[in-house]
C-alpha positions in Angstrom: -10.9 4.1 -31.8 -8.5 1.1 -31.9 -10.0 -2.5 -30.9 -8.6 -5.2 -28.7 -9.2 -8.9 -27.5 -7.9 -10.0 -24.3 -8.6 -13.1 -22.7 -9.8 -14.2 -19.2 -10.8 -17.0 -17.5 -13.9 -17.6 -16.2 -14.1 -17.0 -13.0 -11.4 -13.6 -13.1 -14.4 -12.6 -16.1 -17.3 -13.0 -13.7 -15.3 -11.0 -10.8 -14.8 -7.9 -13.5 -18.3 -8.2 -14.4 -19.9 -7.9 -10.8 -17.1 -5.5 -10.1 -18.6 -3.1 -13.5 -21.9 -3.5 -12.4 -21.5 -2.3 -8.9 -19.7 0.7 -10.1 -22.3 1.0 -12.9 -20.5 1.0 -16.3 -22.4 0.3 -18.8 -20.3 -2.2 -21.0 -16.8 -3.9 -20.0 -14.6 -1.3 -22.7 -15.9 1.7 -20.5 -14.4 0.0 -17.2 -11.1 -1.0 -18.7 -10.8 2.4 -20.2 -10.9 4.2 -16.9 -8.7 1.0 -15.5 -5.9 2.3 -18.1 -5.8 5.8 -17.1 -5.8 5.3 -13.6 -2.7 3.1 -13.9 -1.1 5.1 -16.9 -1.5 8.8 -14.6 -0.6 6.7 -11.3 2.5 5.7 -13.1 3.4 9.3 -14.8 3.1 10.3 -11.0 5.5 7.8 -9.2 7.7 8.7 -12.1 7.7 12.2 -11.7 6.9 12.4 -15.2 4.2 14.5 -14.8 4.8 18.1 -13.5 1.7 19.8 -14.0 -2.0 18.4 -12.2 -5.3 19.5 -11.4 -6.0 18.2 -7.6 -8.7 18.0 -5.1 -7.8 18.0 -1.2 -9.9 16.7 1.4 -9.8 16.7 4.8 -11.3 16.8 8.3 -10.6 18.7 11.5 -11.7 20.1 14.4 -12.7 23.9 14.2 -12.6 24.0 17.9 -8.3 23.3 17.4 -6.6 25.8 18.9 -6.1 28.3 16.1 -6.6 25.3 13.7 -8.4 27.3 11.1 -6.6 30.7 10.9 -3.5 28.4 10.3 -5.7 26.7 7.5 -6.4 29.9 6.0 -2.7 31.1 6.4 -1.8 28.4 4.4 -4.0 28.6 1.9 -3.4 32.1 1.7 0.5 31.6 1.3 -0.4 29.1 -1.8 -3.0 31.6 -3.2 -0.9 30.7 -6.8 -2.5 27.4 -6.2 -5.9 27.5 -4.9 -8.5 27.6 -7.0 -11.5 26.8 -4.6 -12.3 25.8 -1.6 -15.6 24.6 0.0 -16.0 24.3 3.3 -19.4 22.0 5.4 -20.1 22.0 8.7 -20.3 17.9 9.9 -21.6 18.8 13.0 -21.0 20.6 16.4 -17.1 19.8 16.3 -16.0 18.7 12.9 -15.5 20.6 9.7 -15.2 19.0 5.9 -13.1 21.6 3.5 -12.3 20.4 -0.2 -9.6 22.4 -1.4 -9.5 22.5 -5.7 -5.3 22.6 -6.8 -3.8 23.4 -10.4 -0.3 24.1 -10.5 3.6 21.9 -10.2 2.1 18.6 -8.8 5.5 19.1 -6.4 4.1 22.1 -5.3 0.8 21.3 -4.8 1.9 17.8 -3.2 4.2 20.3 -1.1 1.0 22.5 -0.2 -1.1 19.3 0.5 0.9 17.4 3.0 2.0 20.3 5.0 -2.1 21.1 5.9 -2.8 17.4 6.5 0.5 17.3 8.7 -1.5 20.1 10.6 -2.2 19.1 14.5 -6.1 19.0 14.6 -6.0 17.7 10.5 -7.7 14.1 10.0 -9.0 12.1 6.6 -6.6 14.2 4.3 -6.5 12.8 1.2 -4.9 14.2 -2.0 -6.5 13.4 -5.3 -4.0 13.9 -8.6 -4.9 14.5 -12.0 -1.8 14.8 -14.2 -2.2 18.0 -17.0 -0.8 19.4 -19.7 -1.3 23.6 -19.1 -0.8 25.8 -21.7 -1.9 29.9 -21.7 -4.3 30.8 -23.9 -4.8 34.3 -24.9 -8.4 35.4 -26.2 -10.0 38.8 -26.4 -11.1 38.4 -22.6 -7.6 38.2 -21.7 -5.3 35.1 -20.8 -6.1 32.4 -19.1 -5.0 28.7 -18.3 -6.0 25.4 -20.3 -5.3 22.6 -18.4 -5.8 19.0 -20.6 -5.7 15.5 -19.2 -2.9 13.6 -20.2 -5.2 10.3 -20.9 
């Protein structure tokens, strides 16, 4: 593990500190840690320098959409290479919750997530990237996909 100092001034110290504490780290290196990686993967992203990620899609809709959820399924169905799970709540008498888990080209699975929020009946999408490095590992149980965080 490396060490560094960095300096702040008082008050910019006492903002990161009640910012730690409401997101419960325990010490200062644990928050700046996660601060790094967030801005070193956000970067490899805008950069397209990352063309492999683990994802999570969110979103909302209506079920009651005309044909809404076949199309859903369609697409999901169509991007089977992609999809890895998918859970799906009931919010209440109208509106549906499905989390959709991605591994695959982050162009593809960028692709595959803005064409189902772009869906008419699709609210709250939200697409959350997690550049990877995949390799193929082959084990008595047969092959299978490794996929590593960058940071």
């Amino acid at each position: 593990m490396e060490r560094f100092t960095i300096s702040l001034d008082e008050q910019l110290a006492q903002q990161f500190d009640a910012l730690i504490k409401r997101q419960g780290y325990q010490n200062r290196s644990e928050a700046v840690r996660d601060m790094l990686r967030q801005r070193l993967e956000s970067e490899r992203i805008e950069k397209a320098q990352a063309p492999h990620c683990i994802a999570s899609l969110s979103y909302v809709y209506n079920h009651h959409e005309r044909d809404l959820a076949a199309r859903l399924m369609l697409l999901q169905h169509d991007h089977h290479d992609l999809s890895l799970s998918t859970m799906h709540v009931h919010l209440d008498h109208d509106n549906c919750l499905e989390t959709v888990i991605l591994r695959g080209s982050t162009t593809q699975v960028r692709r595959f997530a803005d064409s189902v929020i772009a869906e008419r009946g699709v609210r709250h999408g939200q697409l959350n990237l997690v550049p990877v490095d995949m390799d193929m590992q082959h084990h008595h149980h047969g092959e299978h996909v490794h996929s590593h965080p960058k940071t």
